[in-house]
N, CA and C atoms as an extended XYZ file, in Angstrom:
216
Properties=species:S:1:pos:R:3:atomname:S:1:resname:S:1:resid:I:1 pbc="F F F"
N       -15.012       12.129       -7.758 N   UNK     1
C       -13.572       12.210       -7.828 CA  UNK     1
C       -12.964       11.295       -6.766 C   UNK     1
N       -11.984       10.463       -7.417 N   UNK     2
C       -11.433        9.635       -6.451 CA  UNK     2
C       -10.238       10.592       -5.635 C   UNK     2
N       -10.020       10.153       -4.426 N   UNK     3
C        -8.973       10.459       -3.507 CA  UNK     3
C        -8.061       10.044       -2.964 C   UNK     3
N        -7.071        9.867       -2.098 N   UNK     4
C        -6.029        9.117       -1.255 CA  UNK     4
C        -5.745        9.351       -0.426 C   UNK     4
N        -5.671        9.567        0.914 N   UNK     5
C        -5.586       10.010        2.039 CA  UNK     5
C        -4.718        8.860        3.008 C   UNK     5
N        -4.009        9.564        3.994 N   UNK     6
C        -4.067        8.423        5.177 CA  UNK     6
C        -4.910        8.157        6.149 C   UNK     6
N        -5.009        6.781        6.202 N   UNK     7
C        -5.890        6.601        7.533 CA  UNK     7
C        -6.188        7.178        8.598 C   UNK     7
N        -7.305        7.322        9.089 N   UNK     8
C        -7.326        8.242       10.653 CA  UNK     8
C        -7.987        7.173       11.596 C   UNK     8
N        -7.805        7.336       13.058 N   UNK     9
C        -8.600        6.163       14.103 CA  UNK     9
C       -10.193        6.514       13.542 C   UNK     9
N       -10.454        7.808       12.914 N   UNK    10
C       -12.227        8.063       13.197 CA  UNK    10
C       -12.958        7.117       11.726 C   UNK    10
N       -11.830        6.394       10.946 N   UNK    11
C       -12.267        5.330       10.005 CA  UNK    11
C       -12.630        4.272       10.109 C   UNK    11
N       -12.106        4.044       11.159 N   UNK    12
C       -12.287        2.382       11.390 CA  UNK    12
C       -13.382        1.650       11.558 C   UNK    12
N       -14.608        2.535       11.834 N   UNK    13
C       -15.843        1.593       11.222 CA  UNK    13
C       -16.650        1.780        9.968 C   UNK    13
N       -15.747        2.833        9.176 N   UNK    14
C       -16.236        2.306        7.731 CA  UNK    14
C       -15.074        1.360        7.013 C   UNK    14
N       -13.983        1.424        7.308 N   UNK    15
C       -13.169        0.328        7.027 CA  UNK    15
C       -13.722       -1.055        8.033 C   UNK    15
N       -13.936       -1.469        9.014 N   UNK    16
C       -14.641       -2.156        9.503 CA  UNK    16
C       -15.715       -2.820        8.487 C   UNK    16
N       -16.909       -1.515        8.412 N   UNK    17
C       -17.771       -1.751        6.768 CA  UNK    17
C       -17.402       -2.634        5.965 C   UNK    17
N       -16.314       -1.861        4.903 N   UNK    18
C       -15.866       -2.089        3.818 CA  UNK    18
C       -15.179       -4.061        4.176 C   UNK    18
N       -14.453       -4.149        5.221 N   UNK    19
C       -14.647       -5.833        5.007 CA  UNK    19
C       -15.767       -6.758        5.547 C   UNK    19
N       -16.720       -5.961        6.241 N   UNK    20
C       -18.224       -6.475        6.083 CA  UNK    20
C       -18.352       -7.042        4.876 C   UNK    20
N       -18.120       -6.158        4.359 N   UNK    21
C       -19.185       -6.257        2.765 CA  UNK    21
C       -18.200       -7.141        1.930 C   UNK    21
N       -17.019       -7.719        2.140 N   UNK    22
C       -16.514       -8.650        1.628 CA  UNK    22
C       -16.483       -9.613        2.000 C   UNK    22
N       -16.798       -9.980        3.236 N   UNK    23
C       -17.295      -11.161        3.869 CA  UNK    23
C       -18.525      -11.825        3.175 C   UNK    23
N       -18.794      -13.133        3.189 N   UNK    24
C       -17.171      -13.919        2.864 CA  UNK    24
C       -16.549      -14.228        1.707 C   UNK    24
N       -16.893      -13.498        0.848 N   UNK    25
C       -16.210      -13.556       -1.180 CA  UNK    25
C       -14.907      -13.798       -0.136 C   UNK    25
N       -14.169      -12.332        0.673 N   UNK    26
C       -12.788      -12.589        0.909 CA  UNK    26
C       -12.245      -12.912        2.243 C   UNK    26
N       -13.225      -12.767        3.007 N   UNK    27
C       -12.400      -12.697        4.230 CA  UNK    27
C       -13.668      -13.501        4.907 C   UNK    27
N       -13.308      -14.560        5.806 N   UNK    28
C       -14.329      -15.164        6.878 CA  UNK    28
C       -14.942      -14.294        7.912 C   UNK    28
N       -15.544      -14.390        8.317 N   UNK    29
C       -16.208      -13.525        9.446 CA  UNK    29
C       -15.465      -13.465       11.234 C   UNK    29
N       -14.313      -15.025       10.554 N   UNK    30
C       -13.953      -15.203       12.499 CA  UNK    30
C       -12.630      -14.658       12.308 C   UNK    30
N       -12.301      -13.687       10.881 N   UNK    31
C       -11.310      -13.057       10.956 CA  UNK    31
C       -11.677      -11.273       11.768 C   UNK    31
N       -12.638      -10.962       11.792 N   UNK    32
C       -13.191       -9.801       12.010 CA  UNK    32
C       -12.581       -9.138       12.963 C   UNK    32
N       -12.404       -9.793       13.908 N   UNK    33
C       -11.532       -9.386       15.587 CA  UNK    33
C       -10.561       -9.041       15.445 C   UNK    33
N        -9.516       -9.689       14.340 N   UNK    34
C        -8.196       -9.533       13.928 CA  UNK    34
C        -8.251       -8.446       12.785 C   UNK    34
N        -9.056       -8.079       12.186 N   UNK    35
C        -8.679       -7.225       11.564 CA  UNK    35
C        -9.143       -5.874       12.526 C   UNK    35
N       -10.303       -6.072       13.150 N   UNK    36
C       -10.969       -4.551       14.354 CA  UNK    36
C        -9.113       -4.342       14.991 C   UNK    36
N        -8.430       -5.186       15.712 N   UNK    37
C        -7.548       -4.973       16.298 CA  UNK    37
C        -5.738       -4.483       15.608 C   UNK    37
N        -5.847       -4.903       14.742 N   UNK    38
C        -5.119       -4.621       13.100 CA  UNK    38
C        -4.887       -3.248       13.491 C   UNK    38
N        -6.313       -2.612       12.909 N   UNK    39
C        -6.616       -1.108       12.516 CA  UNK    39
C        -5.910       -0.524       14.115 C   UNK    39
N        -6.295       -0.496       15.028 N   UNK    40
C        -6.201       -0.062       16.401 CA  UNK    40
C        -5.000        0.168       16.573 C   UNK    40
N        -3.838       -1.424       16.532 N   UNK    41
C        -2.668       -1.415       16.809 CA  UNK    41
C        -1.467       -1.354       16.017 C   UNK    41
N        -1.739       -1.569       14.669 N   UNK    42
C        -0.967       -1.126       13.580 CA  UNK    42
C         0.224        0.463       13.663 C   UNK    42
N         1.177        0.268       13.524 N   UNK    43
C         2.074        1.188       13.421 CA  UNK    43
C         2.418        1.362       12.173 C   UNK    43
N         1.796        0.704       11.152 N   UNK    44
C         2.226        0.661        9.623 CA  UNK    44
C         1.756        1.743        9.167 C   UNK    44
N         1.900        2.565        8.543 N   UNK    45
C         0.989        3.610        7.477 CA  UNK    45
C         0.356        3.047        6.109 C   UNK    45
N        -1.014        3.335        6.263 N   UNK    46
C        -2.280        2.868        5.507 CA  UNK    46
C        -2.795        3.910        4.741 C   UNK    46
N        -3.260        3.771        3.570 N   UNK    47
C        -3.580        4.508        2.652 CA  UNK    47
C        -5.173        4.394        2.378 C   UNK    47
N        -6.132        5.004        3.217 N   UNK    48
C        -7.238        4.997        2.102 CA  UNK    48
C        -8.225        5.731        1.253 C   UNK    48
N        -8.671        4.696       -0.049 N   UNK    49
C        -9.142        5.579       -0.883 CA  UNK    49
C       -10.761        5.715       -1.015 C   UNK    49
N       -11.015        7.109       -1.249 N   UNK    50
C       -12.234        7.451       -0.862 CA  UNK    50
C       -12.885        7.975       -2.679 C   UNK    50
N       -14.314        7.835       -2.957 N   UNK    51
C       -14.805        8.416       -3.878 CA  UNK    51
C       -16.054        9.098       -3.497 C   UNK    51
N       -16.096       10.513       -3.812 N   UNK    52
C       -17.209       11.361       -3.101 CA  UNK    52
C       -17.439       11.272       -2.110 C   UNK    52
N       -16.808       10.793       -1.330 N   UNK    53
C       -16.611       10.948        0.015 CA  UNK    53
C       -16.749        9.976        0.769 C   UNK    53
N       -16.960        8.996        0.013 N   UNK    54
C       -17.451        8.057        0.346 CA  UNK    54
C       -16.121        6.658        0.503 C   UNK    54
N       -16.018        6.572        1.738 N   UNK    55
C       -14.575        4.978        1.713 CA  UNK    55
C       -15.239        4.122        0.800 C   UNK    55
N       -13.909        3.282        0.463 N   UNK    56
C       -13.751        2.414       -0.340 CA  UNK    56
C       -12.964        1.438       -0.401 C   UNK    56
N       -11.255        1.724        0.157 N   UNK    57
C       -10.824        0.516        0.102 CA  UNK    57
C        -9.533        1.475        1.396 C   UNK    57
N        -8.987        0.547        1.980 N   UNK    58
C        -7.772        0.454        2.866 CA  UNK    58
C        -7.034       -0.301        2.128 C   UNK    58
N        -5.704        0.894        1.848 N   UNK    59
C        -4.336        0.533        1.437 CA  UNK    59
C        -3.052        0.242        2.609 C   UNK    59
N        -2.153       -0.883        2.473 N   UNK    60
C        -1.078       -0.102        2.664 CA  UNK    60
C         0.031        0.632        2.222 C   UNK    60
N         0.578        1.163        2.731 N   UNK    61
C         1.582        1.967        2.517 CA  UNK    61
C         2.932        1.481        2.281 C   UNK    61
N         3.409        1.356        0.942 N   UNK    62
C         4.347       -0.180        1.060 CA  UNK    62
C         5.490        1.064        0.479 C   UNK    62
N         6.889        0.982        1.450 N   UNK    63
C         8.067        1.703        0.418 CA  UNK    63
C         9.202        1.061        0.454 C   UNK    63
N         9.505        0.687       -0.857 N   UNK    64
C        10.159       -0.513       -1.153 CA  UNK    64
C        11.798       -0.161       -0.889 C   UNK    64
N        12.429       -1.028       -0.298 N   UNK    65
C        13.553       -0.771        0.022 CA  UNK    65
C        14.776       -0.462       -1.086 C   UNK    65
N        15.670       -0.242       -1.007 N   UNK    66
C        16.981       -0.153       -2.483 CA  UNK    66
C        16.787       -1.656       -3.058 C   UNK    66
N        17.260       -2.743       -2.286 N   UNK    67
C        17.089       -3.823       -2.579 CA  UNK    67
C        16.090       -4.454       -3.258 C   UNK    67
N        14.980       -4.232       -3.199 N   UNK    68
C        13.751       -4.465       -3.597 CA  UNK    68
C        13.407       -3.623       -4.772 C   UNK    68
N        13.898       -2.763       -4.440 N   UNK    69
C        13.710       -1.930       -6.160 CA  UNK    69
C        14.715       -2.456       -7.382 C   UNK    69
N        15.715       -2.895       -6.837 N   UNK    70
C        16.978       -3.276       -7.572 CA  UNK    70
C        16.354       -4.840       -8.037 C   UNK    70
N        16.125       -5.564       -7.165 N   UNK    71
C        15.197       -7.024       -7.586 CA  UNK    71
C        13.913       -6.976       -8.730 C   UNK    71
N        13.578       -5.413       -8.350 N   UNK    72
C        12.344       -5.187       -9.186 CA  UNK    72
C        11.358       -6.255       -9.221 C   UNK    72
């Protein structure tokens, strides 16, 4: 069963993981620092989704303003 949760600090090295393992289809490796520090200092709210318990992907948390809904 898939899930949705918000992020917690005790994720960040399976999200860490999870862009391991996309390195480098998506992301270079000398981005790594910037994203470790991302997770840490981020004030944004992040969404991630888990299946059997298992992480899977880091969302963010996007809420679209009046304007932006009206632009659609």
């Amino acid at each position: 069963m898939q899930t949705v949760r918000s992020y917690q600090a005790s994720d960040r090295e399976a999200c860490l993981a999870i862009f391991d393992g996309n390195t480098p289809r998506f992301f270079d490796a000398s981005e790594r620092a910037g994203c470790a520090a991302w997770l840490e200092e981020s004030k944004q709210p992040y969404l991630l989704i888990e299946r059997d318990g298992r992480r899977l992907s880091l969302r963010l948390r996007f809420r679209a303003t009046e304007t932006e809904r009206r632009a659609g």
